[in-house]
C-alpha positions as CSV (number, residue, x, y, z in Angstrom):
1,X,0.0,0.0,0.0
2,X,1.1,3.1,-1.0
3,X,0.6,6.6,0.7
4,X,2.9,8.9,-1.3
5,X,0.9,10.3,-4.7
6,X,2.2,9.1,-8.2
7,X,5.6,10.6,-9.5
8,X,6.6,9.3,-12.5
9,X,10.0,7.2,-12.1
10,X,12.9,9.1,-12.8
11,X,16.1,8.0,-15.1
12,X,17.4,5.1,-13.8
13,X,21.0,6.1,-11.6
14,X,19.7,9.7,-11.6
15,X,19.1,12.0,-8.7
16,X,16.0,12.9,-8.2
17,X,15.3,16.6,-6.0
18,X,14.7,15.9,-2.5
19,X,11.0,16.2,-1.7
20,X,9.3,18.0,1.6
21,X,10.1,14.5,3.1
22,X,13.1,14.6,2.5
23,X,14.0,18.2,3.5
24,X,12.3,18.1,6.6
25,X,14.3,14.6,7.6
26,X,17.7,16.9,6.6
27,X,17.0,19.9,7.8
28,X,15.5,18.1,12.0
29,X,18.7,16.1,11.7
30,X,21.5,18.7,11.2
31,X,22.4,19.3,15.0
32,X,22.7,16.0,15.4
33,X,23.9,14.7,12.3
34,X,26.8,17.1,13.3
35,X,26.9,15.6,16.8
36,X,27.1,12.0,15.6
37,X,30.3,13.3,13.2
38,X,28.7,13.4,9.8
39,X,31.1,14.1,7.8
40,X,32.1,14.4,4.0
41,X,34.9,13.1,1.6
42,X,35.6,15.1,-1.4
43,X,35.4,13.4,-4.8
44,X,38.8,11.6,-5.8
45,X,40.6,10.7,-9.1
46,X,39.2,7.3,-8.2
47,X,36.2,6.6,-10.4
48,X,36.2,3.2,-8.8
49,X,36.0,4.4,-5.0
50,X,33.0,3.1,-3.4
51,X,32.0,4.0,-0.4
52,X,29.7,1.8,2.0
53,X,27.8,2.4,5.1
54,X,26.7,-0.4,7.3
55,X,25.1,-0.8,11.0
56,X,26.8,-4.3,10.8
57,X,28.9,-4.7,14.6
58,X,29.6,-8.2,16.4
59,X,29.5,-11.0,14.5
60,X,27.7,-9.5,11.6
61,X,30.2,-7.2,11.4
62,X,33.0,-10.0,11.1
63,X,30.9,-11.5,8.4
64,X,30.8,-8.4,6.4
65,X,34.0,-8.2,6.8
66,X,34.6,-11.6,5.1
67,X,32.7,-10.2,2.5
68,X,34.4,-7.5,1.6
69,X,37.5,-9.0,1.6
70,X,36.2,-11.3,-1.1
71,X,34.6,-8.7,-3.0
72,X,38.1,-7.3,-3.1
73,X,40.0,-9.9,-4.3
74,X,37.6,-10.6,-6.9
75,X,37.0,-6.9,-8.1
76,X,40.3,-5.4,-7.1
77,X,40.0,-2.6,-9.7
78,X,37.2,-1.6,-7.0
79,X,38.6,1.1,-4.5
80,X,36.0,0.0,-1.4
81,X,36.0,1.9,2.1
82,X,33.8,0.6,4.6
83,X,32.2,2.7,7.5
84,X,30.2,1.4,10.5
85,X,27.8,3.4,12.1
86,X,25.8,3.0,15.4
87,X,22.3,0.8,15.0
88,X,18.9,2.5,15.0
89,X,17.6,6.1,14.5
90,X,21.3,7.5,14.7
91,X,22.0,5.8,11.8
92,X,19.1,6.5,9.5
93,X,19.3,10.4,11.1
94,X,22.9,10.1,9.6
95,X,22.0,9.2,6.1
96,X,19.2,11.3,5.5
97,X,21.7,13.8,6.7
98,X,24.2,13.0,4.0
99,X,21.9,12.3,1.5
100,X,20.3,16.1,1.8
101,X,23.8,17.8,2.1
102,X,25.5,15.7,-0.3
103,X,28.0,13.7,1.9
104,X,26.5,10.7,1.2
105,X,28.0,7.4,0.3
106,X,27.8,5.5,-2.8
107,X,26.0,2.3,-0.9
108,X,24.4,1.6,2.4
109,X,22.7,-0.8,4.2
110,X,18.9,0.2,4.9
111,X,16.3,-2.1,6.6
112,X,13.5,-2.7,3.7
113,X,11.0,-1.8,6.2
114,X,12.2,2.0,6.1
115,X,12.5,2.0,2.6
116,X,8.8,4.0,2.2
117,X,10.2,7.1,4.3
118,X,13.3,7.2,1.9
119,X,12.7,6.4,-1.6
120,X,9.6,8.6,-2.2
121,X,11.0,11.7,-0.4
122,X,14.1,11.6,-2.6
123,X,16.6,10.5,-0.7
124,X,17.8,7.5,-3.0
125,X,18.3,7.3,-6.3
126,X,17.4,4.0,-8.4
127,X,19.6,1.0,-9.6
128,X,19.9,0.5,-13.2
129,X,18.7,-2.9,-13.6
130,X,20.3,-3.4,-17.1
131,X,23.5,-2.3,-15.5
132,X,22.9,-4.9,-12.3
133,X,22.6,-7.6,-14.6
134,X,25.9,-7.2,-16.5
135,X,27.4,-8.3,-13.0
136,X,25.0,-10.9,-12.9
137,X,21.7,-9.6,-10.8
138,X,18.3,-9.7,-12.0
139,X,14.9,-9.2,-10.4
140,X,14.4,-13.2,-11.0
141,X,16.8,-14.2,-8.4
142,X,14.7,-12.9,-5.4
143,X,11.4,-13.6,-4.2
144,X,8.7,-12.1,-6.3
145,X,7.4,-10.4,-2.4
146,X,10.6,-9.6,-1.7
147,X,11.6,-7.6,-4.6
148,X,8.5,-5.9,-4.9
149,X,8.7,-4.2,-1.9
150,X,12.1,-2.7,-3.8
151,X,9.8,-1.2,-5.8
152,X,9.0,2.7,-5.8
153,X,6.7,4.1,-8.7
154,X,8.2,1.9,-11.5
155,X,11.9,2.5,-10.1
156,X,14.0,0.1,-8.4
157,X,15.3,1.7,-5.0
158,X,17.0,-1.6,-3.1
159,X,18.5,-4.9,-3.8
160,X,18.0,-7.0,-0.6
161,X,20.6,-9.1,0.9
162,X,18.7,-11.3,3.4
163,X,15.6,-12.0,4.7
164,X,15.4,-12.4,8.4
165,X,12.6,-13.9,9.6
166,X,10.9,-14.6,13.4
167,X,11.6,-18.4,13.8
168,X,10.9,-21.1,16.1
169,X,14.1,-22.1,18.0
170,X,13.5,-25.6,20.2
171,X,15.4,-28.1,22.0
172,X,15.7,-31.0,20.4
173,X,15.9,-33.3,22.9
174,X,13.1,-31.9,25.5
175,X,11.2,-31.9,22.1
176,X,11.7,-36.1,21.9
177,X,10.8,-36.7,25.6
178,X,8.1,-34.7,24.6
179,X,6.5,-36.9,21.5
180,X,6.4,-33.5,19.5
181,X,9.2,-34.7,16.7
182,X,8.3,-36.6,13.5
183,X,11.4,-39.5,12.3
184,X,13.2,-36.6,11.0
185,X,13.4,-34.7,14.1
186,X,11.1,-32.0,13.3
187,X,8.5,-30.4,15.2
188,X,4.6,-31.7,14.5
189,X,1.3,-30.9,15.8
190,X,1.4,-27.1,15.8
191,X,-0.2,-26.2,13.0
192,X,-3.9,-24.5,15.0
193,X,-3.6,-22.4,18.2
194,X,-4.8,-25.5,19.6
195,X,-1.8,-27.9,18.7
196,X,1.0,-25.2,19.8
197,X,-0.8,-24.4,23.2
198,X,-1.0,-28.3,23.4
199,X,2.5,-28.9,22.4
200,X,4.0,-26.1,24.7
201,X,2.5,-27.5,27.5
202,X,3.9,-31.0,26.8
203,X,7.3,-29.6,26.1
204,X,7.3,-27.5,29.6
205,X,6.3,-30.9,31.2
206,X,9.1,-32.8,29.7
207,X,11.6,-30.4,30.2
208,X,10.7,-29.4,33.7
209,X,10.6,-25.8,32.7
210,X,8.7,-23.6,30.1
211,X,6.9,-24.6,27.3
212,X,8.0,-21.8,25.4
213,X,10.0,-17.9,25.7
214,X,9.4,-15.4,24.3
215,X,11.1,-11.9,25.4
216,X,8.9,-8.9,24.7
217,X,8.5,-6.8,27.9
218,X,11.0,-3.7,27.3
219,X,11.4,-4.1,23.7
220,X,11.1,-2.2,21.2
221,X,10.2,-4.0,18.5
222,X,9.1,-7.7,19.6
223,X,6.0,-7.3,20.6
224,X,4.7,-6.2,17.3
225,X,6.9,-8.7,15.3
226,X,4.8,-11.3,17.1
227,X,1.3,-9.8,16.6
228,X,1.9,-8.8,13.1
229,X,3.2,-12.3,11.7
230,X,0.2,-14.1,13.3
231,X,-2.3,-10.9,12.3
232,X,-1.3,-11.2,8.7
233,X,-1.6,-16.0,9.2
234,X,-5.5,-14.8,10.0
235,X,-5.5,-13.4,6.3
236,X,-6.3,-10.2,7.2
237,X,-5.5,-7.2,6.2
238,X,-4.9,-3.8,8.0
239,X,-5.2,-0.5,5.8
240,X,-3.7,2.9,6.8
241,X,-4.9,5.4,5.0
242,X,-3.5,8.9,5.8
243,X,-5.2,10.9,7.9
244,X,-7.3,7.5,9.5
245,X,-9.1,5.9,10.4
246,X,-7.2,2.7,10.4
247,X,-8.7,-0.3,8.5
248,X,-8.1,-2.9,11.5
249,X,-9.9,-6.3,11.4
250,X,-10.8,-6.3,15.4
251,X,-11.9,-9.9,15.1
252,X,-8.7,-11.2,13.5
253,X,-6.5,-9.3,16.6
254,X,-8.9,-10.2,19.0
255,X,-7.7,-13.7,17.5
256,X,-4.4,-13.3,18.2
257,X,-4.3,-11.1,21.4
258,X,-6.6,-14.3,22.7
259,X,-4.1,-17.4,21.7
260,X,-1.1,-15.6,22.9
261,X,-3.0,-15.3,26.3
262,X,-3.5,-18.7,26.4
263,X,-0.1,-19.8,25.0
264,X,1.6,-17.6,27.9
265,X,-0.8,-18.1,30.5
266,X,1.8,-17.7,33.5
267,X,1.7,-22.2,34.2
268,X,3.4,-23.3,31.6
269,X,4.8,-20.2,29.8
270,X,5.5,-17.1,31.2
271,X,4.2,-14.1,29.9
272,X,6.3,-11.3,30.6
273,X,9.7,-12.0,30.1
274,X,12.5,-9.4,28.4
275,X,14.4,-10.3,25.7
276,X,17.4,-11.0,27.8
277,X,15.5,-13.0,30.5
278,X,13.5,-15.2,27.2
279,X,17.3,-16.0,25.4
280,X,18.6,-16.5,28.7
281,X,15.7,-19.1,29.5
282,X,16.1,-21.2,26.3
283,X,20.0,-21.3,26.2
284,X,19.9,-22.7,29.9
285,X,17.8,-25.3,29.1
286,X,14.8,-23.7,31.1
287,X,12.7,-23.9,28.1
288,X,11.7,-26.2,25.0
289,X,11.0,-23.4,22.6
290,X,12.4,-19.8,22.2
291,X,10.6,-17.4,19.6
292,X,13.3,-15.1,18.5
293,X,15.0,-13.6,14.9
294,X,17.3,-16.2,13.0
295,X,19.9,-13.2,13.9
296,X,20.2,-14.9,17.1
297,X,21.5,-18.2,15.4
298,X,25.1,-17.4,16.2
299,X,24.8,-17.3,20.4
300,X,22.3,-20.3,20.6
301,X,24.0,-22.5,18.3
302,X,26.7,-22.0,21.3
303,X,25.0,-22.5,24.1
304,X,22.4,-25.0,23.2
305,X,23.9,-28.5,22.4
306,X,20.5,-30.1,20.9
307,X,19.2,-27.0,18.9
308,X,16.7,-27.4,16.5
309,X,15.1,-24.6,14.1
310,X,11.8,-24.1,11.9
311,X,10.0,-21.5,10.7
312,X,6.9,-20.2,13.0
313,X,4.3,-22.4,12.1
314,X,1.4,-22.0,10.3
315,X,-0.8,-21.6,13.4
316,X,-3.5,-19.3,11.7
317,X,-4.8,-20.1,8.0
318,X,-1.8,-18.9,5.8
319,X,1.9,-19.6,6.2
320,X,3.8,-15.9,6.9
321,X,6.4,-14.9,9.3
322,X,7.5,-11.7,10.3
323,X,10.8,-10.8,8.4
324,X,12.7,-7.7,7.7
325,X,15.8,-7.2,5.2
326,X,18.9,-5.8,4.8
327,X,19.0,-4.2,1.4
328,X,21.3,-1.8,-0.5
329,X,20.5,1.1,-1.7
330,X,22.5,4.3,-3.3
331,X,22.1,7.7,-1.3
332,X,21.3,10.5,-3.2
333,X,24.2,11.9,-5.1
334,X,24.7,15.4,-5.6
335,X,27.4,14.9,-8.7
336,X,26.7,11.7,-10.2
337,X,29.5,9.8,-11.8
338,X,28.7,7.5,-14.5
339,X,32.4,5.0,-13.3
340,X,31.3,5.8,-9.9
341,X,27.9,4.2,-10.6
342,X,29.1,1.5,-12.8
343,X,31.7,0.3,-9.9
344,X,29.0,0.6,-7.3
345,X,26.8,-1.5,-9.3
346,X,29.0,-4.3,-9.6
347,X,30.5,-3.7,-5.9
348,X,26.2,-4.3,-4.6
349,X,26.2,-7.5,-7.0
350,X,29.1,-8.7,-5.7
351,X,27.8,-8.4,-2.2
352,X,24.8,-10.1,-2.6
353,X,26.7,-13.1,-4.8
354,X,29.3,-14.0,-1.3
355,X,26.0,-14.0,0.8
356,X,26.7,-17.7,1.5
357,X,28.9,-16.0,4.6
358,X,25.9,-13.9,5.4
359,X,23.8,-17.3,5.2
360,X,26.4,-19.1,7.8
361,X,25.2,-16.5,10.3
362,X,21.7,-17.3,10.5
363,X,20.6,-15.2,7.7
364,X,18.1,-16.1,4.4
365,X,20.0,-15.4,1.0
366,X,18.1,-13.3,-0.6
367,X,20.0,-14.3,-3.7
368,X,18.5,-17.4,-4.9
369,X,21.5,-19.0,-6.9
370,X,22.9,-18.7,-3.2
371,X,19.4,-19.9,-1.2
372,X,18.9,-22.6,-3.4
373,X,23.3,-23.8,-3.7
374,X,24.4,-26.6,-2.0
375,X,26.4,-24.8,0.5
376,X,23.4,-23.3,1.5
377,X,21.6,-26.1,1.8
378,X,24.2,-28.0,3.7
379,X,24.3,-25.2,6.4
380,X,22.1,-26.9,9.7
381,X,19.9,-25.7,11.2
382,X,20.0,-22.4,8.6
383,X,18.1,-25.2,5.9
384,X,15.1,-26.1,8.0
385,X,13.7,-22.8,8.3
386,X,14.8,-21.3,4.7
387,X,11.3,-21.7,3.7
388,X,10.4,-19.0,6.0
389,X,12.4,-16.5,3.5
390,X,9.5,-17.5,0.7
391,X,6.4,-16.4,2.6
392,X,7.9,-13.0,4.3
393,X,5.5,-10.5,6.2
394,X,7.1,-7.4,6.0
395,X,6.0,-4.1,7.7
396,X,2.9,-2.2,6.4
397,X,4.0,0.2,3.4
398,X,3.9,3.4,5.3
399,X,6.6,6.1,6.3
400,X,6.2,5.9,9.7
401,X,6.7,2.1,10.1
402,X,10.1,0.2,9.9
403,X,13.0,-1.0,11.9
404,X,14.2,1.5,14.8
405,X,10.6,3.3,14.6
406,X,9.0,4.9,17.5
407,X,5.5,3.2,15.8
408,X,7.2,-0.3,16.7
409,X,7.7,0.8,20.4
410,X,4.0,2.1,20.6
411,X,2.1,-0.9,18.9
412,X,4.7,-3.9,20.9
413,X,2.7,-1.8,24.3
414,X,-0.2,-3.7,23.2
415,X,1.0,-7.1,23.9
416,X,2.3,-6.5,26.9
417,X,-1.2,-4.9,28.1
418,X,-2.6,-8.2,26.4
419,X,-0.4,-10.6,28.5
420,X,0.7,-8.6,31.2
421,X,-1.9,-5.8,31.6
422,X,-5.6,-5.8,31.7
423,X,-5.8,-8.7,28.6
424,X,-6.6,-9.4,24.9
425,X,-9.8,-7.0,25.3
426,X,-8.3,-4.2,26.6
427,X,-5.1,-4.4,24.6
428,X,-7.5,-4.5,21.4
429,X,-9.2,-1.6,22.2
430,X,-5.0,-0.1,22.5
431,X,-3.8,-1.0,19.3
432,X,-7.0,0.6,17.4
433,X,-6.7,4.1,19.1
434,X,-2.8,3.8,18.2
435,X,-3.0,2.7,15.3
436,X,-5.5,5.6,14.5
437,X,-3.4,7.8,16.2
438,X,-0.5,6.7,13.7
439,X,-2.8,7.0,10.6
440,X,-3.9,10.1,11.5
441,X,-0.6,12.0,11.5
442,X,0.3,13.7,8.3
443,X,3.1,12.0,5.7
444,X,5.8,14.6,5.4
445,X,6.5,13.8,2.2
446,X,2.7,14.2,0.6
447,X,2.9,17.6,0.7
């Protein structure tokens, strides 16, 4: 759903004017883009220089690391500097920054969930797909669901990296005392809000412990990755048209808020644990199940000697789980350089070809002649839940929504009032006044 009007697309790898949006994101960011160090390099005789922003630290960071270094041996006529900035609103306050007063760099990293507060208000510019494919990158590698959501008025403003979904980690063992493995090892019987409630409480019998964590209580974000993936398995839809009301099916959430109440009903599953307290939980072998990103693949696989992974089941009627992606875009340019553009082309192909190293983190390939290799395949337990990159819910389409947003913080509240608080009625009633509170607010880049 779109709720920026119609512009017609502009020429692919040019720079399109900064709209309202855009300004206004540049012009409230300025003190503390200059607090945060947003600085500028001046063109240099390099038409192959490349320069690539990431929020990539830890263990990701490592990976990209790996990648780069590949990417360099393979391309070395590419001159590629790397920068890492701080996760979160810093870091999209930062590129809108440079991307308004022309510091920006050739590539960076942007969650596809933010990508409807950037691309219309003229912040990126578009690939050139003809050029892409040259380094062998086409819109037919990626998920039709995926790549669409790349899409901005017939222009192309992201090539995703990943998927990365919400998943279903679980002990393997306490899963077998349990009886809720099939001959392959793989979890059964969870396919209705009846089954996982049923097989929870089997697995916190078994194991002595809880059934299932799940960290959500001073999160940002959690709480509405949960109620969205399981909203969206009802098959409804939720519309939010600017200026409200918000189109929100109240029996499909009421759905939802109602089987996560039983799920964590404070016997067998307890319903307000953080995120720490949930990981915590699982890795100690305190519970049978953990609902968490793949991105916490790395840690678990660790700590937990009989790990399992699959995607969230289909508990509603359709298969979907929450996912976001890491996707590269280019930051407006205020001189563009036809080398410049070229090398940056081929440096984002290159990327996304090496993402078996992104895969061996936890990761989904968004690159299909990866997802589908061998290599990828082999990788355990990153194979059972790749099907969870085909079926990706994503964020609504709306500026205010995405990774690191303050609408993430607000709508999460509602679970918590809906397991913690005054329950599934009450937190219904909370997520249609926010959300209408949301809708309501005006898109700075309509005007």
């Amino acid at each position: 759903m779109s709720l920026t009007p119609h512009r017609p697309p502009p020429p692919a790898g040019s720079a399109p004017p900064p709209s309202r949006r855009g300004v206004l994101l540049g012009a409230s960011a300025l003190a503390l883009g200059s607090a945060l160090g947003a600085t500028g390099c001046s063109p240099g005789p390099d038409d192959a220089r490349v320069r690539f922003w990431s929020l990539f630290q830890g263990g990701d960071g490592a990976r990209v690391e790996t990648m780069l270094e590949a990417v360099r041996e393979q391309a070395p006529h590419l001159r590629v500097t790397s920068s890492t900035l701080a996760w979160g609103p810093p870091y999209y306050t930062k590129l809108a920054v440079a991307s308004v007063g022309g510091r920006a760099p050739e590539t960076a990293i942007l969650h596809m969930s933010r990508l409807p507060g950037y691309a219309p208000g003229g912040l990126l510019q578009p690939f050139d797909l003809d050029l892409l494919a040259e380094f062998g990158v086409t819109a037919e590698d990626f998920v039709p669901d995926l790549w669409d959501r790349c899409v901005h008025d017939g222009a192309t403003y992201a090539i995703p990296m990943d998927t990365h979904p919400v998943v279903l980690f679980y002990d393997t063992e306490i899963a077998e005392r349990a009886g809720a493995l099939d001959g392959d090892g793989h979890l059964i019987g969870m396919d209705s809000p009846e089954g996982f409630v049923e097989a929870a409480r089997a697995l916190a019998e078994a194991g002595g412990g809880d059934g299932v964590s799940f960290g959500h209580v001073n999160d940002d974000s959690q709480g509405w990755r949960l109620f969205w993936m399981l909203y969206n398995q009802t098959g409804a839809s939720l519309e939010l048209p600017e200026g409200g009301p918000a189109g929100l099916d109240h029996e499909a959430a009421l759905r939802v808020f109602e089987f996560l109440a039983e799920a964590f009903d404070g016997r067998t599953s307890e319903p307000g644990q953080d995120y720490p307290t949930a990981l915590a939980a699982f890795a100690s072998g305190r519970s049978g199940m953990l609902i968490s990103g793949e991105w916490e693949l790395p840690y678990l696989m660790e700590h937990v000697e009989n790990l399992g992974a699959a995607p969230f089941p289909t508990v509603f009627e359709q298969p979907g789980s929450y996912a976001d992606s890491h996707a590269f875009v280019l930051p407006r340019q205020s001189d563009t350089d036809p080398e410049r553009t070229r090398a940056t082309h081929e440096f984002v192909a290159l990327m996304v070809r090496n993402s078996l190293t992104w895969g061996e983190a936890g990761h989904i390939p968004a690159y299909s002649p990866v997802a589908e290799s061998p290599e990828y395949q082999g990788l355990s337990p990153q194979s059972d839940y790749a099907v969870a990159g085909e079926t990706p819910v994503l964020d609504p389409e709306v500026w205010f929504a995405g990774a690191g947003s303050q609408f993430h913080t607000d709508v999460s509240q509602t679970l918590r009032t809906a397991l913690t608080g005054s329950g599934p009625e009450a937190a219904l009633e909370e997520l249609g006044r926010t959300l209408d509170s949301w809708a309501s607010r005006t898109d700075p880049g309509g005007a």
